[in-house]
N, C-alpha and C positions, 0 to 999 in steps of 0.2 A: 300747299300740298306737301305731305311727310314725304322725307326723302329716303326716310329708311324702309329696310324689308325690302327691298327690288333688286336684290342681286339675283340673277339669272343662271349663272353658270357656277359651276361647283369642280370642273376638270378642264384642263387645257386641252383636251380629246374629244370634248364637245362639240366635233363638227363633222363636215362632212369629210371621206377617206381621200376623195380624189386633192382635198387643198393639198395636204399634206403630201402625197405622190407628186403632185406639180410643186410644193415648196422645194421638195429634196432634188428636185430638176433643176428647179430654178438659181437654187444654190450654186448647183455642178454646173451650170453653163451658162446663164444671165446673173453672175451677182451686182455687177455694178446696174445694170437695167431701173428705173425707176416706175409708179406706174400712179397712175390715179383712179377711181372709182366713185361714182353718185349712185347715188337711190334716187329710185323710177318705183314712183305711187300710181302704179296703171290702174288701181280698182280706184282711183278717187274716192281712197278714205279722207275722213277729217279727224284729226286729230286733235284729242279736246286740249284746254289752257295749261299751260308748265309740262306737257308732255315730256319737253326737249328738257327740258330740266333733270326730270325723272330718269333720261335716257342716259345725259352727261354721266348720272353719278355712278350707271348700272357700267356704264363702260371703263368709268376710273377704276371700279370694283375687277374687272378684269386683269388689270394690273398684276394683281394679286397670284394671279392662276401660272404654276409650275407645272412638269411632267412629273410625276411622281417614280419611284422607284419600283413599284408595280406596275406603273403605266409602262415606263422603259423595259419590263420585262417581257410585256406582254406584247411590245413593236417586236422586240428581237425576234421572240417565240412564229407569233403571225405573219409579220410581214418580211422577211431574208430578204426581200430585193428592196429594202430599205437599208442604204451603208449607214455602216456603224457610224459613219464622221459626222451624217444627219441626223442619228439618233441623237448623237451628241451635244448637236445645234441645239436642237428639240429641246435637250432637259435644259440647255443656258436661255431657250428663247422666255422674251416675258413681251405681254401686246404694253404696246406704246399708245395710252390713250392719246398724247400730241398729236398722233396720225389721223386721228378721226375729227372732224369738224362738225356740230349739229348747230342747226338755227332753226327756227319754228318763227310765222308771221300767219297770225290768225290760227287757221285749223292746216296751214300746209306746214309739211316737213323737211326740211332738207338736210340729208348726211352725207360729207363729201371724203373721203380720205386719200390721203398721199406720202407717197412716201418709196423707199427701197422697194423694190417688188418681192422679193424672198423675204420681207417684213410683212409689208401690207393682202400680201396672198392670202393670208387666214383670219382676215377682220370679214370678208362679204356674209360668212353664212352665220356667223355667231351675231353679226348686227341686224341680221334680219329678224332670225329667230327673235331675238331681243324686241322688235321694235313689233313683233307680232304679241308675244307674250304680256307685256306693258300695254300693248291698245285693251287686249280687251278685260285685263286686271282694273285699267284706268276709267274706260266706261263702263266699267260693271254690269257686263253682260253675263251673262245669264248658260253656263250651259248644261250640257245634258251628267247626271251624276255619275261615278267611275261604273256600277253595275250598267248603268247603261250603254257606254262607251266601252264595255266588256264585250255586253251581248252585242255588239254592232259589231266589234270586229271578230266574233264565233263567224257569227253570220257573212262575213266576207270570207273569212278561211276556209269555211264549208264551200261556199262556189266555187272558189280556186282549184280547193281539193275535190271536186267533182270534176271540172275543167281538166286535171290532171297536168295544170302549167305549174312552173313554177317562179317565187315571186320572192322580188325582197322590197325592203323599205328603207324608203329614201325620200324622209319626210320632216327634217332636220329644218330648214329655212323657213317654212311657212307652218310649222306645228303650232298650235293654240297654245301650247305651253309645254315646259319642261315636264310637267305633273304628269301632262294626259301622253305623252310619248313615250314615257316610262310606264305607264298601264297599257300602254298598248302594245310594247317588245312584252313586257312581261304574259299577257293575253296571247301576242304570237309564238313565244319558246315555250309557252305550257300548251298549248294545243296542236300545235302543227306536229306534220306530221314527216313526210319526205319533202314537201315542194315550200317550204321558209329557207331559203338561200341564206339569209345574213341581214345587214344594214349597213345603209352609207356612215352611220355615225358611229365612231370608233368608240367613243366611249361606250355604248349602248352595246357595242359590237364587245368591247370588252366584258364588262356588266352580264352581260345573257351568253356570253360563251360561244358568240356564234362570228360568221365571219363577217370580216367588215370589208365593203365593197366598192368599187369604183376605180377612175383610171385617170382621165383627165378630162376640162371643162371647156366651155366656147373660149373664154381666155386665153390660154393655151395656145390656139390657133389666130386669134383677136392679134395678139403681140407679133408672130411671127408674120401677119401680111404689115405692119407699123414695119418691123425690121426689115423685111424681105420682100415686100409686095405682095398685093393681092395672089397673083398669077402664081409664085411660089411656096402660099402659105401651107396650103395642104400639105405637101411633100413635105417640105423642113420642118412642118411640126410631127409630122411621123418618123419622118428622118432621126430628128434628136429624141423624141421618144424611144426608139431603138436603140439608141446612142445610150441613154442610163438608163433602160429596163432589161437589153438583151432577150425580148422575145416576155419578159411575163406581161402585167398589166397587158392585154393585149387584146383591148376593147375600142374601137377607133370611133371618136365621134364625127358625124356624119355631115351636120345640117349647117356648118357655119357660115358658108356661102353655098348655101344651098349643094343639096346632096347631087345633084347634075354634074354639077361641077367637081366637088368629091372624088368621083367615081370615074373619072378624066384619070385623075391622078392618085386613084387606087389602084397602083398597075397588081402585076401579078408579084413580083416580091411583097408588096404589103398583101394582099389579098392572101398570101400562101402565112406570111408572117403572123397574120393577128389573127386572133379565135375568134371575132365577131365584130360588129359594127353597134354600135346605137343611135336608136331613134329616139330625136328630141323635139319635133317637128313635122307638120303637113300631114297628109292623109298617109295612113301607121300602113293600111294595105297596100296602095300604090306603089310607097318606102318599100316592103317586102318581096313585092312581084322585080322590082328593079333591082333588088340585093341577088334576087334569085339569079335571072337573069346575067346578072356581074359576073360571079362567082362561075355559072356555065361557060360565060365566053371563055374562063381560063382555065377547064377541065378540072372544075375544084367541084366536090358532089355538096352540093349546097345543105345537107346533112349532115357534113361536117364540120360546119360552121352555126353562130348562132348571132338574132337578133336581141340585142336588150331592148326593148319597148319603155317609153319612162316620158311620156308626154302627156298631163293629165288626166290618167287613168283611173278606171272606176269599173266595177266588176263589170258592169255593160263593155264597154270599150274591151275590156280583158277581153270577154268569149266571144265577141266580133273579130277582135285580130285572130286570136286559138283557132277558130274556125277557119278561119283563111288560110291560116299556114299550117297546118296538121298535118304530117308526113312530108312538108316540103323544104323545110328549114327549123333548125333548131332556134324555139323561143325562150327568153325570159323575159319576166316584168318587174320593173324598178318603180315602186309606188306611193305618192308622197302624201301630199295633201290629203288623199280621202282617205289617208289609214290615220294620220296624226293632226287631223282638224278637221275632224267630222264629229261634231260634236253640238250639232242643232244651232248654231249660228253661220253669218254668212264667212267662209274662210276670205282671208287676204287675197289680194291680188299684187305681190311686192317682187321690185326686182333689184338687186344693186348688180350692175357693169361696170367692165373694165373700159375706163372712155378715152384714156390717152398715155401713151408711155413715153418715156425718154429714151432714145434709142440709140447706137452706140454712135452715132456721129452728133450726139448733142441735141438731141433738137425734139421736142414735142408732137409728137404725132398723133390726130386722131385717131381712135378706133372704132369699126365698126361690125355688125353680126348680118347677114343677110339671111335671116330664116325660111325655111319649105314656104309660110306662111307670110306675105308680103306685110301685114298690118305687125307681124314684129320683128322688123329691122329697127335694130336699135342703131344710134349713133350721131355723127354729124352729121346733115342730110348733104354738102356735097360730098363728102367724103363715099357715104351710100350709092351716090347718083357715078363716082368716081370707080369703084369697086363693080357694078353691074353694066357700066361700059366695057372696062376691061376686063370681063369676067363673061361676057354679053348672057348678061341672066338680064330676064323682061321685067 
């Protein structure tokens, strides 16, 4: 199999917004911190012969990728609660293929990476994308042509913009490819109209002029129960969130030992502090009636705040939540997969996790995520079993 023509990425911006929020974190307050990450093939694909091969060289080719001096322009311009000493990192940073590990034995795959964590923070979304793009270039599937992939995404902007929600795209990790994600922002900033918010992918977000989106990921929260324990992870990851953003990025994620729990330790200083919560997990309305709810117990008019919704979403899904929370909570939709790999084949089912860090007394710690949704805790399973004891989630 030719090893040329498979390079994937063309910008070091090529990812999603929240890595780079949580690198410049990570920087300012965990540098020495280490961390590890594996790919999790939940859709049991099979991956045809030399895949891994193909993969190695698309990730040496990385290497290659600087910040550009318009790129550096356009962080200062956008994003201010990025310090300049980060920008700075940013144009010296270059990926370290050594950090990533691939092996393939038959049709399974395995990519392990390790390394600094302010290093290896921004390899998860660019290797998935990668290792999406490559399957279905390598089996030669077959998809639907860019006119058609046009008219499907008119067709979903029309419902939205009937719906009168508003939506952005965050569809960077499992996109079919670099081609059809770039037809499809292009599709979205030529048609939309008020309700196209932005995109998770800065470059895209650069490229179409629009704003680029996000805050931070389960990881985030994943590392501070490793450092801090379970019981205190919420808090000191919102803690230190507060700590370098001073009130912006100010979208707290929800579901990483389940939102129950969360919401223990969403007192009223963060509930007053952050403009909104997101859902990543479990049933989107029940998450809603209990944000409501929250927000009441602390005299906050729940219209003043707002839910991002971003959990396999599909125009269905969309005007089932809309309809639910209409006049009772401010929504948004962050939409991935069915806006950048819908494209008449079956999309991926891929996930890379943060599974263990090194933590400041030396030592290797599991990591684990306890989602709304029981079949996806990811992680070591005593570590799992350790966490919903002391967390007493069922």
């Amino acid at each position: 199999m030719a090893l040329h023509n498979y390079n994937v990425f063309n910008s070091i911006l090529d990812n999603d917004f929240y890595k780079f929020t949580m690198q410049c974190a990570v920087v300012k307050l965990f540098p020495n911190v280490k961390g590890r990450y594996k790919f999790i093939n939940r859709g049991k694909h099979e991956f045809p012969q030399g895949f891994a091969e193909v993969m190695k060289k698309s990730v040496d080719d990385m290497a290659q990728l600087k910040l550009t001096k318009e790129e550096k322009q356009f962080l200062r311009g956008s994003c201010p609660y990025l310090n300049p000493a980060y920008i700075d990192f940013l144009e010296g940073y270059r990926y370290d293929p050594s950090e990533v590990k691939i092996t393939q034995n038959g049709t399974d795959l395995e990519v392990e990476v390790e390394g600094y964590w302010y290093r290896t923070i921004l390899w998860e979304v660019p290797l998935l994308a990668m290792i999406s793009e490559l399957y279905y270039r390598l089996t030669n599937a077959k998809q639907w042509t860019d006119d058609q992939i046009v008219d499907n995404t008119i067709e979903k902007v029309k419902m939205y913009e009937e719906l009168g929600v508003v939506f952005a795209e965050f569809g960077t990790r499992r996109r079919h490819s670099y081609h059809v994600h770039d037809v499809v922002m292009r599709t979205l900033t030529k048609s939309q109209k008020y309700n196209f918010s932005g995109s998770s992918n800065v470059h895209m977000a650069m490229k179409y002029q629009v704003k680029p989106i996000g805050t931070h990921a389960h990881e985030w929260f994943m590392f501070h129960a490793a450092e801090y324990g379970f019981k205190m992870s919420n808090a000191m990851s919102l803690e230190h969130w507060v700590d370098v953003y001073r009130g912006d990025l100010g979208v707290a994620l929800s579901d990483t030992y389940t939102t129950d729990v969360f919401f223990k330790q969403f007192d009223t200083k963060f509930a007053k502090l952050f403009d909104g919560v997101r859902h990543d997990s479990g049933d989107p309305i029940v998450f809603a009636n209990k944000t409501i709810t929250h927000y009441k117990k602390f005299g906050i008019n729940p219209l003043s705040k707002y839910i991002i919704f971003s959990d396999g979403l599909n125009p269905e899904k969309v005007k089932s939540i809309a309809e639910a929370c209409k006049g009772r909570i401010g929504i948004s939709f962050g939409i991935g997969t069915n806006l950048t790999n819908d494209v008449g084949l079956r999309p991926m089912n891929i996930v890379m996790k943060l599974t263990e860090v090194l933590t400041s007394d030396n030592e290797w710690i599991p990591t684990v995520k306890l989602s709304d949704e029981p079949n996806k805790h990811t992680g070591n399973l005593r570590m799992i079993e350790l966490a919903k004891e002391l967390l007493q989630v069922k």
